[in-house]
Wavefront OBJ file of the C-alpha trace (Angstrom):
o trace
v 85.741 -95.911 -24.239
v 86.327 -92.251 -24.144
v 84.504 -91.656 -27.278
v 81.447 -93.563 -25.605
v 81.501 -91.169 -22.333
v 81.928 -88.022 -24.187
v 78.531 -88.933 -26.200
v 76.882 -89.802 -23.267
v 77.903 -86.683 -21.734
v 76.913 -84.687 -24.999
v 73.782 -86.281 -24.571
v 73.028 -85.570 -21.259
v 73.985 -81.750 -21.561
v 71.384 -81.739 -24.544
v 69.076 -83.332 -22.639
v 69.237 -80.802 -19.832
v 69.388 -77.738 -22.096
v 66.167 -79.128 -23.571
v 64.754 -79.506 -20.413
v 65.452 -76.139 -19.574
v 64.867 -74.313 -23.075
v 62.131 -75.817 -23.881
v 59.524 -74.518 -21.248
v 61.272 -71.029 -21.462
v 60.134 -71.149 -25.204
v 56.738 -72.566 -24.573
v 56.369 -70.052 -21.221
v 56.991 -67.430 -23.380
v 54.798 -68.298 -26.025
v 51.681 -68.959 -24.179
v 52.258 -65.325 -22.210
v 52.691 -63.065 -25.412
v 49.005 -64.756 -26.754
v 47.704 -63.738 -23.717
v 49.214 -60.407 -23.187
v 48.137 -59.561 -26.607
v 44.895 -60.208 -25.819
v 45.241 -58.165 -22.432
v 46.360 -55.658 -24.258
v 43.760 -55.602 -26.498
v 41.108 -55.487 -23.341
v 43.073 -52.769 -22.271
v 42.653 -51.352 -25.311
v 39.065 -51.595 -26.340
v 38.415 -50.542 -21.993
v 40.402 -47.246 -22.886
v 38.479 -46.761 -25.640
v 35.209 -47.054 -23.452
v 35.994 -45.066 -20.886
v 37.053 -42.228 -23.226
v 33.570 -42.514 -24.718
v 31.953 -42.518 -21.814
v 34.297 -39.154 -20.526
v 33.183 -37.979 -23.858
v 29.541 -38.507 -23.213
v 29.441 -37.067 -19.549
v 31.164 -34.160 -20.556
v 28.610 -33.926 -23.207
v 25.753 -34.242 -20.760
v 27.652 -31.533 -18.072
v 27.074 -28.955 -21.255
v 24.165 -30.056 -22.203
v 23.320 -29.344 -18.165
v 24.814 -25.887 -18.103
v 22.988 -25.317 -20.729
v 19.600 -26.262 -19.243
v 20.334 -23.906 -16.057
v 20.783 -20.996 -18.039
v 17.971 -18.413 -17.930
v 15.566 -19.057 -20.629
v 15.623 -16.647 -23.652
v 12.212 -14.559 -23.265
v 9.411 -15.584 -25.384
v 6.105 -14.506 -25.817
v 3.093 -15.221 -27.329
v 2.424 -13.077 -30.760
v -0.380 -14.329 -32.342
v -0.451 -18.237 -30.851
v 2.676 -18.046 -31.780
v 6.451 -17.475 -30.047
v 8.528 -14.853 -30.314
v 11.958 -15.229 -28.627
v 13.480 -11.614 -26.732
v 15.683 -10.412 -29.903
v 12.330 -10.147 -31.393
v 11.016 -7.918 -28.683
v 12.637 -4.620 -29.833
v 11.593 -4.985 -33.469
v 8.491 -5.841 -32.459
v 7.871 -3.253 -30.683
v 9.194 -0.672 -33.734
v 6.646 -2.563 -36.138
v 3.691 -1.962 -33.806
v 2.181 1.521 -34.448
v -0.046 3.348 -32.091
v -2.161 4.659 -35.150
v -5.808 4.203 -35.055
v -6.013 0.662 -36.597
v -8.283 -0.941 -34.860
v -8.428 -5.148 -34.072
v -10.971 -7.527 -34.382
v -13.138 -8.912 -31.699
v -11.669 -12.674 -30.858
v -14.480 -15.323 -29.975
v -14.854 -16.278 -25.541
v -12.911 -19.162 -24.649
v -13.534 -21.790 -22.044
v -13.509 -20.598 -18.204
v -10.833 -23.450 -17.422
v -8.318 -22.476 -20.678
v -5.852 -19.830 -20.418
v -7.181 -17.259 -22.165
v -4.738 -16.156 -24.713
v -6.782 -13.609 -27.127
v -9.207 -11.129 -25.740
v -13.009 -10.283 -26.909
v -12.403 -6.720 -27.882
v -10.304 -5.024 -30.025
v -6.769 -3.149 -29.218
v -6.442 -0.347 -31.449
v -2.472 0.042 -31.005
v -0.670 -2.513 -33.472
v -1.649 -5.897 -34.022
v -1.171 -8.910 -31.875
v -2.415 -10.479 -28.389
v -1.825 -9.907 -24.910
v 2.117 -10.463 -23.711
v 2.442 -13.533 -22.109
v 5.765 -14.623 -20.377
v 6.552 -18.317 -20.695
v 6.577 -20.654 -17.043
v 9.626 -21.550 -15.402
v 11.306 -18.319 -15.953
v 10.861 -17.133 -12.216
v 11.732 -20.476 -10.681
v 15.068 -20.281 -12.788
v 15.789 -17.095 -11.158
v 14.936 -18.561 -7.480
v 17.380 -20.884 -8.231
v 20.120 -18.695 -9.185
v 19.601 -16.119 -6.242
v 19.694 -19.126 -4.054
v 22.922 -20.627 -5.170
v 24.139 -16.458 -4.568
v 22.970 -16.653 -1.173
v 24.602 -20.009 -0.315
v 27.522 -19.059 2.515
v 24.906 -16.258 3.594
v 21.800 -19.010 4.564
v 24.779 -21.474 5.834
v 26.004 -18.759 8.406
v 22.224 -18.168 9.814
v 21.349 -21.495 9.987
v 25.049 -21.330 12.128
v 23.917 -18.616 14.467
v 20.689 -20.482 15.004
v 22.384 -23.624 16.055
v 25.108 -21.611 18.043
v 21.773 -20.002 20.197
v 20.386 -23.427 20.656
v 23.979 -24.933 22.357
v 23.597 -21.641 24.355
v 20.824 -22.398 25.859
v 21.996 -26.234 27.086
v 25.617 -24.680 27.891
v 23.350 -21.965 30.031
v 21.667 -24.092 31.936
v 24.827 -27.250 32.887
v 26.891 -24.240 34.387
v 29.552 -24.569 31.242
v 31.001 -20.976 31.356
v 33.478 -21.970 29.212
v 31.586 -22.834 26.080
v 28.501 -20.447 26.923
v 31.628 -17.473 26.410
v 32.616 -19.522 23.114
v 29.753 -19.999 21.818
v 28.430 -16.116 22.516
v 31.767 -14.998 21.242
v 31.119 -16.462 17.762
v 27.435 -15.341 16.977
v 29.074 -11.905 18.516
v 31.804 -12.131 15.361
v 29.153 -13.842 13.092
v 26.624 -10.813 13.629
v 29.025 -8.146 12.955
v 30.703 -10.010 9.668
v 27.131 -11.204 8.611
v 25.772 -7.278 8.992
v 23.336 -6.283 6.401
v 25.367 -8.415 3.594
v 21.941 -10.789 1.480
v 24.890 -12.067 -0.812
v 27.622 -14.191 -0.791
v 29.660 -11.571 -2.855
v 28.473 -9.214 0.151
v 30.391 -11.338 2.479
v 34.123 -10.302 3.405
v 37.081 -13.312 3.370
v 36.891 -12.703 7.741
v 32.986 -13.568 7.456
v 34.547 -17.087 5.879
v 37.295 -17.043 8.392
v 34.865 -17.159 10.995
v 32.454 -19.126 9.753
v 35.148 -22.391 9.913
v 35.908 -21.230 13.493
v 32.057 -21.050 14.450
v 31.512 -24.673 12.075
v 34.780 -25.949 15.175
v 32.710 -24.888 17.610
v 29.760 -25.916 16.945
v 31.497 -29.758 16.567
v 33.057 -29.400 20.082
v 29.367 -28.555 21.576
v 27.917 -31.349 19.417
v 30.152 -33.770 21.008
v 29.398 -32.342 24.715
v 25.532 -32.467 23.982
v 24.700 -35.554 22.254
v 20.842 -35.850 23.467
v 19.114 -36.059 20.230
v 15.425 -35.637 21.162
v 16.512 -32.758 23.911
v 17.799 -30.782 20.806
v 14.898 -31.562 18.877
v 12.590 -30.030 21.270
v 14.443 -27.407 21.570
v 14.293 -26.125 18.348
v 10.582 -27.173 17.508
v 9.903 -24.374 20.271
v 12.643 -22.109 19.401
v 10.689 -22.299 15.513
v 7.112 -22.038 17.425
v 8.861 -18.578 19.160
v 10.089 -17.184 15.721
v 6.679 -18.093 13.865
v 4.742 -16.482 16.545
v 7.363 -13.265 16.656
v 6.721 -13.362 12.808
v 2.910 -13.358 12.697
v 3.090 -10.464 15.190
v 5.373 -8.590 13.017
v 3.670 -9.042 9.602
v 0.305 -8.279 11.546
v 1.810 -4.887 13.132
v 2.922 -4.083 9.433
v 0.169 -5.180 7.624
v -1.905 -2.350 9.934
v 0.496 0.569 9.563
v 0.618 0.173 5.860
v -3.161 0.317 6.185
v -2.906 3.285 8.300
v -0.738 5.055 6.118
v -2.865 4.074 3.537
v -5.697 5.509 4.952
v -3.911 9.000 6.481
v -3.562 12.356 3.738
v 0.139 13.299 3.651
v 0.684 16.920 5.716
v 1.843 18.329 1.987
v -1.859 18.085 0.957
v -3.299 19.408 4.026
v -1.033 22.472 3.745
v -1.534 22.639 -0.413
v -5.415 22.805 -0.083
v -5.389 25.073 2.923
v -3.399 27.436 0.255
v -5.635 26.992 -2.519
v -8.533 27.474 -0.378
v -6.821 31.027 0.560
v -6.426 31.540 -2.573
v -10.155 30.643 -4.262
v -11.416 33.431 -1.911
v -9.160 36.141 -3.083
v -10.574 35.908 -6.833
v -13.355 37.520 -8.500
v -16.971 35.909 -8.973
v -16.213 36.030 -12.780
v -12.727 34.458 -12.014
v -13.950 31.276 -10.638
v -15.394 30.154 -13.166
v -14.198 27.282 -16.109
v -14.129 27.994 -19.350
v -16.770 25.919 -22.172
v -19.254 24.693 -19.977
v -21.194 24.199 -22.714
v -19.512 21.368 -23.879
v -20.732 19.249 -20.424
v -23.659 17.881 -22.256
v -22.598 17.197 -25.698
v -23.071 13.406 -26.107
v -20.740 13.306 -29.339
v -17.498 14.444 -27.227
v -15.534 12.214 -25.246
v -16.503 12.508 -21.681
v -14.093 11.454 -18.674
v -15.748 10.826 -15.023
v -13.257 11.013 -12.160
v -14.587 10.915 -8.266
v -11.483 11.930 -5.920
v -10.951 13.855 -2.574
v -6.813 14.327 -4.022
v -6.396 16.956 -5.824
v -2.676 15.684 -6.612
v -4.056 12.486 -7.751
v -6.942 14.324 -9.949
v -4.292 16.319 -11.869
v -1.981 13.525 -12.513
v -4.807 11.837 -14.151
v -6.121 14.934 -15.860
v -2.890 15.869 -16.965
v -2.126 12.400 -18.351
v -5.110 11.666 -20.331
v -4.927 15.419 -21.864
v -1.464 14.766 -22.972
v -1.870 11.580 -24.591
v -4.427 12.546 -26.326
v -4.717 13.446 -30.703
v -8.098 15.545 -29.872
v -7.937 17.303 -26.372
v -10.564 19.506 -28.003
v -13.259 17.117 -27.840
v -12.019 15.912 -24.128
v -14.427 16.887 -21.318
v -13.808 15.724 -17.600
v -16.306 15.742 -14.970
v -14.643 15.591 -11.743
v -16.817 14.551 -8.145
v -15.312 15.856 -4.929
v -16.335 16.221 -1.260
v -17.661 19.223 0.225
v -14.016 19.669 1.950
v -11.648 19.560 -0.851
v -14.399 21.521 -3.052
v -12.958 25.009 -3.436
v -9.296 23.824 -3.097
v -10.093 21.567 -5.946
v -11.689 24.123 -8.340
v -8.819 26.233 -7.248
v -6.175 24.253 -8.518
v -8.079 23.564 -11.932
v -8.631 27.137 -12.694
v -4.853 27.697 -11.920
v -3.685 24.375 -13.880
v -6.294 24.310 -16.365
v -6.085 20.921 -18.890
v -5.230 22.268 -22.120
v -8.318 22.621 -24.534
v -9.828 20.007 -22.472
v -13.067 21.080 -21.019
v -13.180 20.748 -17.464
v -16.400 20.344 -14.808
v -15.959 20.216 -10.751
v -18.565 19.442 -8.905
v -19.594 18.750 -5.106
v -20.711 15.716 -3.606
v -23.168 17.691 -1.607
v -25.528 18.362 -4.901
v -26.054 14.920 -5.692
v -29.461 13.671 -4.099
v -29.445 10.030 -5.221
v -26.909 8.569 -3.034
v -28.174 6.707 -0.078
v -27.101 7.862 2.929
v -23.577 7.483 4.975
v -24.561 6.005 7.789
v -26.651 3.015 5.466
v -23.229 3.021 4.002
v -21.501 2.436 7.162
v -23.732 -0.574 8.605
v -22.169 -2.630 5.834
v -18.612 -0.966 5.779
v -17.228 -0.142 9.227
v -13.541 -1.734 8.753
v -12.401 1.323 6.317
v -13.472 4.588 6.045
v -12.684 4.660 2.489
v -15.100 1.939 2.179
v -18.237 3.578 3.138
v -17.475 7.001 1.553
v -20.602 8.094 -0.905
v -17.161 8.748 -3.047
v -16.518 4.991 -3.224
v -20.192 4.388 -4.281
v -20.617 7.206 -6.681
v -19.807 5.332 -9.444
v -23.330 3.288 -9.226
v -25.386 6.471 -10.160
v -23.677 7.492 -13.467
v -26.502 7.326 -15.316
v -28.552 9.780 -12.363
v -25.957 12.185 -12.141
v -25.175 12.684 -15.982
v -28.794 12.209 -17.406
v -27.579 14.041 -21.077
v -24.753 11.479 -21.566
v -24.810 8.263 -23.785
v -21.466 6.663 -23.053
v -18.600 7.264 -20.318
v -15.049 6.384 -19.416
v -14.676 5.798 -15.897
v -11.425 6.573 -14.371
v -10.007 6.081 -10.238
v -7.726 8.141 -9.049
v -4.884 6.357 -8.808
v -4.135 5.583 -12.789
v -2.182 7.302 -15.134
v -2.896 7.229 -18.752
v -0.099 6.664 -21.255
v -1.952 6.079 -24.639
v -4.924 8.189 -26.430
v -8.599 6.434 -24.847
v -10.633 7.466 -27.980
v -10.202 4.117 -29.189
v -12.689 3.063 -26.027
v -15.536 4.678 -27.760
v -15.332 2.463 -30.551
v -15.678 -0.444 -28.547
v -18.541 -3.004 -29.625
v -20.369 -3.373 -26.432
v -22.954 -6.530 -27.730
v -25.495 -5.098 -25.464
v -23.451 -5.328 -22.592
v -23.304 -2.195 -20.117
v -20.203 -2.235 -18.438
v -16.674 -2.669 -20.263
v -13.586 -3.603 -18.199
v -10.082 -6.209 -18.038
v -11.103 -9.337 -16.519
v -8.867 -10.810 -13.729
v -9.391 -14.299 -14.145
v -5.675 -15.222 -15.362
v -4.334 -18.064 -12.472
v -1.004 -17.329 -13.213
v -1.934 -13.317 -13.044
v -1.104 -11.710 -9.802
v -3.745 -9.852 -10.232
v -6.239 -13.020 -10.173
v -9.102 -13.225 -7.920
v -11.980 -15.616 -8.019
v -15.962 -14.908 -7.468
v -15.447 -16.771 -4.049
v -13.060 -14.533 -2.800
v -15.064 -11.282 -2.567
v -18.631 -12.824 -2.401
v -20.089 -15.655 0.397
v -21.260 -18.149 -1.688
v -22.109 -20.398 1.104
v -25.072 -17.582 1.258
v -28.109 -19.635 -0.420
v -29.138 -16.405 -2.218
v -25.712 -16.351 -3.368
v -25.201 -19.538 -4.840
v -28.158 -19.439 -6.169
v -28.311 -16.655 -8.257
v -24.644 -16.545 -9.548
v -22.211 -18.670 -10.768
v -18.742 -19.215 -8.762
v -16.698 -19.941 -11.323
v -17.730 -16.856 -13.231
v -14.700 -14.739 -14.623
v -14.166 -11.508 -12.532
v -12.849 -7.871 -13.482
v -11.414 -4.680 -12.074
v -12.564 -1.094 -11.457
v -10.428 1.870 -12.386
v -10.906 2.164 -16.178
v -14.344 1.638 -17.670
v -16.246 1.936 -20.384
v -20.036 2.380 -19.750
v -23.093 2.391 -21.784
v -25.193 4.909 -19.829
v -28.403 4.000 -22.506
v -28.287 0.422 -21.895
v -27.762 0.937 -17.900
v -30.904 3.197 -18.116
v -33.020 0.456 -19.716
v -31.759 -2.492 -17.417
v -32.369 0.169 -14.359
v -29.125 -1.917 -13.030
v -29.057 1.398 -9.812
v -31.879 0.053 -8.420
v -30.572 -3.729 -8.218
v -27.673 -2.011 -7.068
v -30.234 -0.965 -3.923
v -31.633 -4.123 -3.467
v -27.666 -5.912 -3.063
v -26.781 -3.407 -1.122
v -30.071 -3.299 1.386
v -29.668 -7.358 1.529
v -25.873 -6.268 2.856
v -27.473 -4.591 5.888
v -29.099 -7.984 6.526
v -26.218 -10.497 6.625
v -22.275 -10.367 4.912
v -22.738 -11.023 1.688
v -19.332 -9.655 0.261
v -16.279 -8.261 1.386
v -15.964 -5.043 2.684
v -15.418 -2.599 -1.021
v -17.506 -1.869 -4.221
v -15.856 -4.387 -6.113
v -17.948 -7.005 -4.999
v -20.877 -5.272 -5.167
v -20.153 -4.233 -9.220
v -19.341 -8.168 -9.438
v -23.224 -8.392 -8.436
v -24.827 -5.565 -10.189
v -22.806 -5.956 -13.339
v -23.213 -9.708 -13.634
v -23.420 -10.920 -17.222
v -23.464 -7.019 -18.141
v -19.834 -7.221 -18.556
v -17.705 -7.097 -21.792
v -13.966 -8.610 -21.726
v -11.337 -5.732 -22.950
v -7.892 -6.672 -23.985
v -5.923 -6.548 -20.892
v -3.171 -3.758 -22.555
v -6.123 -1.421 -22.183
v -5.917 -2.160 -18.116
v -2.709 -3.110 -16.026
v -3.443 -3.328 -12.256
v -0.942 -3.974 -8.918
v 1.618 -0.895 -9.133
v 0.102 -0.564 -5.491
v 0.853 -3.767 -3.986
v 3.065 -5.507 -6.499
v 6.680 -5.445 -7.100
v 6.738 -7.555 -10.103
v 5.127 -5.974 -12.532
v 7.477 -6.054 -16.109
v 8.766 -2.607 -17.141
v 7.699 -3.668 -20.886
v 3.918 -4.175 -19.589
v 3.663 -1.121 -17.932
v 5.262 1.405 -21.103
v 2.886 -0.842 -23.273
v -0.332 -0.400 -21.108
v -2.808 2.215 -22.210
v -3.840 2.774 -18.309
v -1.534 1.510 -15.519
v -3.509 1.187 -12.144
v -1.765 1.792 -8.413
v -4.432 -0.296 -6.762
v -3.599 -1.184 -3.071
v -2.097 0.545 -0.076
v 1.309 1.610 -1.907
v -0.130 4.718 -3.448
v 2.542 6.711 -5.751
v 2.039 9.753 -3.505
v 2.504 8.662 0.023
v 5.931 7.534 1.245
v 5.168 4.095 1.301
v 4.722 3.687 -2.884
v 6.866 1.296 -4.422
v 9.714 3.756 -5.272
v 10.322 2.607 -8.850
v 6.937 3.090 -10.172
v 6.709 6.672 -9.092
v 8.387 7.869 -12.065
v 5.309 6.830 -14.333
v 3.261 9.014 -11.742
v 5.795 12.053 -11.076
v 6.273 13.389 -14.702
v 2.427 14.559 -14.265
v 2.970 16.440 -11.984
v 4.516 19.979 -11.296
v 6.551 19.865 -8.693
v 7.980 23.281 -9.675
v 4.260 25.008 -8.688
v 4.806 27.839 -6.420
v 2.092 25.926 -3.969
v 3.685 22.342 -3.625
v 7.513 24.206 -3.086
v 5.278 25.662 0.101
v 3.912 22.799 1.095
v 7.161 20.940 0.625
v 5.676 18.487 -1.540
v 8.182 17.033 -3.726
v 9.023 13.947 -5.736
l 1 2 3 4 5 6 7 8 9 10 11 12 13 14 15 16 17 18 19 20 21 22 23 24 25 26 27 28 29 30 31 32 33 34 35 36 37 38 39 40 41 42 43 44 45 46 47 48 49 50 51 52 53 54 55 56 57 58 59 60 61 62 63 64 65 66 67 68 69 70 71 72 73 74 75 76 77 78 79 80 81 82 83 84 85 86 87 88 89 90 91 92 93 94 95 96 97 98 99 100 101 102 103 104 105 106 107 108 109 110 111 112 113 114 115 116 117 118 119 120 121 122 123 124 125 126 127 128 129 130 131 132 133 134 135 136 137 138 139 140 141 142 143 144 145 146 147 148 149 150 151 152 153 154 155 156 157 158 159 160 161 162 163 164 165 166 167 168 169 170 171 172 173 174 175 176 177 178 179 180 181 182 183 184 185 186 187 188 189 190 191 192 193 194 195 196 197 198 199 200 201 202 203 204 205 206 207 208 209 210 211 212 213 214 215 216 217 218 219 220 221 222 223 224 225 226 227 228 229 230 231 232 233 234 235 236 237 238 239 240 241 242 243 244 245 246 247 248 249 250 251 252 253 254 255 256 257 258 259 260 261 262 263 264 265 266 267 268 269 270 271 272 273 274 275 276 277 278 279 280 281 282 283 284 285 286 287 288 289 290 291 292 293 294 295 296 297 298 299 300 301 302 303 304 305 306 307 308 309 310 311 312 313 314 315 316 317 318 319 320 321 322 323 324 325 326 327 328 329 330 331 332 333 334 335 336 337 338 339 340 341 342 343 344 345 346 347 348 349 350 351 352 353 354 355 356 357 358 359 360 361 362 363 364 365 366 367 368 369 370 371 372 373 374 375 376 377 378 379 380 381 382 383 384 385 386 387 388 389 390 391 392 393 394 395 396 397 398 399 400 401 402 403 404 405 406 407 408 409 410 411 412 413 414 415 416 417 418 419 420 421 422 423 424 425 426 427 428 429 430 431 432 433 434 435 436 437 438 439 440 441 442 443 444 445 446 447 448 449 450 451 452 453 454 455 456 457 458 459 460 461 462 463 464 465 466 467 468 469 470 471 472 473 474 475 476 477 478 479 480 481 482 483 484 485 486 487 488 489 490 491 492 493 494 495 496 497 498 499 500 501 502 503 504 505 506 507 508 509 510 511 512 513 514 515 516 517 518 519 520 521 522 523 524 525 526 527 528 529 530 531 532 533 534 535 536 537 538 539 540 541 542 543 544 545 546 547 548 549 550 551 552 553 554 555 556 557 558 559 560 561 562 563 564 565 566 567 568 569 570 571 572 573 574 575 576 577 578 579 580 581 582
């Protein structure tokens, strides 16, 4: 009997340990399959997300990359040549007297990448920088200027609170709010950088952003604020305009007005022109004047600074001055102060001619001139239209360079002579490049809405500049191309035709009489533009200070004046007088 309980109880304990093992065991069993399989997930998700870390940080360098400023290229014979290439590029080139080959015209519409005439100083095309590069550099002085835009567009907002804190009586935030742009103003100053900024301009800036929050929550009338500052942004366009007009006309008028320096240096020279001899005022080789084999330089100017810094600069840079003879056109009031200075500075071995505007007959008269031209002075002077009788006032002469003023030559010009004209009269840089700042269309300087206009020439012709020319005084003789000159500029007595300076009227006269030079020959906007590349302008044979900013009035773009300066002697008894310095 005991025997029999003791089993039963034997079984019954098994029975329970099963019951209890047994789905421990299988528990178990089904959870390790599972977390193996988890961990696998786990696993293989790890292993994703690493690649994909991997791959964004890939794309983040591949980024910076991207927003770094693109390595200069250029475009050397249709092809590119990155910026290391630059310098030994410009050590392989040699200003010898190789001379190019003429490239064919390309289409109006294409950029033009090769020019029609030769370039006799090393081999190669016209410099062209490659797109983008400027808006990369927009970019990057905007991200500088960051903290610096944030605390203006601050003040601005400050103002506007002002004036709904003026007008609901709420001294206390009006004295807040005035206190802040007070503290923003002075930390702010004259800083155009965030490095400018000092860590109080920051400092403030938070307790102006707390400000600003606590008037936002006051005000809260959305369209109130919005006309608010639509006529807060009228006032400050309309404050603009008036500024930009009011500067726009005292550049002009500096433009227009002779420094005191030259007043006082030609009153000198004049002094001085009397004093000498009848044998003394005369210039040496005047025989050479007529001599069509030399190399003959035409220059009109009333600035006798200006005349010698072209002078001087096209002697110098010259292999030959020998064969170099300049005939310079003044007015009757700078006449004897001009010869003066010539016969005190004279150009080398270069022959030299001055000669007054009052012995030239064939120039219509001023007052014709001034019908057509009565915004500018400079516009209607017979100086400005001088350049239209070349072939009347030098009858002996087959070919001419024509120079302005305001240029300064920094390679030898002989190569201009050598210049295949096709028949063409008048050779000069065209200024038909889009991206160019120099660019100007037909439509710009001419009315073609005129019917004789638009009938008679074509808008989307290519235009070009004055300031350095090449003329073929034969060819001009045989297309009599002065007296269509007179007929354009008797038809602009009529009715405006063009825009008020010669240019036009040489787009006219010399239309399809034009031959393309390679632009290195040519570089215009030192007067008006402050972007011009330092390599283009030490490459340029002729660099051009067109515009207001001339180099010798105080309102030149300071960091072209060097080019200008070095021809010039600032050390001449006469200019330490007339305090004239650089």
């Amino acid at each position: 009997m005991k025997k029999r309980v003791r089993r039963q109880r034997i079984l019954i304990l098994s029975l329970l340990s099963i019951s209890i093992f047994v789905p421990v065991i299988l528990f178990s069993i089904f959870t390790s399959s599972h977390v193996h399989k988890g961990l696998v997930e786990d696993l293989t998700t790890i292993k994703y997300k690493t690649e994909t870390l991997q791959m964004m940080n890939s794309i983040e360098q591949q980024i910076e990359k991207e927003l770094k400023e693109p390595t200069l290229a250029l475009y050397k014979n249709e092809t590119f040549v990155s910026d290391e290439n630059v310098k030994s590029l410009e050590k392989n080139e040699t200003f010898g007297n190789a001379r190019g080959t003429d490239g064919g015209e390309l289409d109006k519409n294409q950029t033009r990448v090769q020019s029609v005439s030769f370039w006799p100083y090393g081999k190669g095309n016209s410099r062209q920088l490659i797109a983008g590069e400027r808006d990369v550099q927009s970019r990057t002085l905007r991200a500088r200027d960051e903290k610096v835009r944030e605390i203006k567009d601050q003040v601005i907002m400050a103002k506007a609170y002002l004036k709904f804190s003026s007008q609901d009586k709420n001294s206390q935030l009006t004295k807040e709010l005035k206190t802040r742009i007070r503290e923003l103003d002075r930390a702010v100053g004259e800083a155009l950088k965030d490095s400018d900024l000092s860590k109080s301009a920051l400092q403030k800036m938070k307790s102006m952003e707390a400000t600003l929050s606590k008037a936002g929550k006051i005000y809260t009338d959305c369209p109130a604020m919005a006309t608010k500052f639509r006529a807060m942004t009228y006032n400050t366009e309309e404050e603009l305009r008036a500024l930009r007009n009011q500067a726009n006309y005292l550049v002009e008028l500096a433009a227009r007005t002779t420094p005191k320096g030259l007043h006082c240096l030609s009153l000198q020279l004049v002094s001085d022109y009397f004093e000498l001899q009848p044998e003394e005022r005369e210039f040496q080789n005047q025989q050479k004047l007529h001599d069509p084999d030399l190399y003959h330089y035409v220059l009109f100017s009333d600035n006798i600074l200006a005349s010698a810094a072209v002078v001087n600069s096209t002697v110098s840079t010259s292999s030959e001055p020998g064969k170099m003879v300049f005939h310079l056109v003044t007015d009757d009031l700078n006449f004897l102060s001009m010869r003066m200075w010539f016969l005190l500075n004279p150009p080398g071995q270069a022959t030299i001619e001055i000669e007054s505007l009052a012995n030239i007959d064939s120039l219509p008269s001023k007052s014709v001139l001034k019908k057509k031209y009565s915004l500018d002075p400079r516009y209607f002077s017979p100086l400005n239209h001088l350049r239209f009788y070349l072939p009347e006032i030098f009858p002996a002469l087959n070919k001419v360079v024509f120079l302005d003023h305001d240029v300064v030559v920094q390679r030898d010009l002989r190569g201009l002579w050598d210049v295949n004209m096709k028949g063409k009269v008048n050779g000069a840089v065209e200024t038909c490049q889009k991206d160019h700042f120099s660019y100007r269309r037909m439509d710009m300087l001419i009315n073609f809405r005129d019917p004789f206009i638009a009938k008679r020439f074509d808008v989307k012709s290519c235009t070009w500049a004055f300031g350095m020319n090449v003329f073929d005084l034969q060819e001009w003789r045989r297309q009599n191309l002065t007296a269509i000159y007179h007929q354009y500029l008797k038809l602009g007595e009529e009715k405006r035709l063009w825009k008020d300076r010669s240019l036009p009227l040489g787009l006219l006269t010399f239309y399809n009489q034009t031959i393309d030079l390679d632009r290195r020959w040519h570089l215009l906007g030192l007067g008006y533009e402050s972007g011009v590349g330092r390599f283009d302008i030490e490459r340029a044979a002729v660099i051009h200070y067109d515009g207001h900013m001339k180099p010798w009035l105080e309102i030149g773009i300071t960091k072209y004046k060097s080019y200008w300066n070095k021809y010039i002697k600032y050390d001449h008894p006469h200019l330490e007088k007339c305090n004239i310095h650089a």
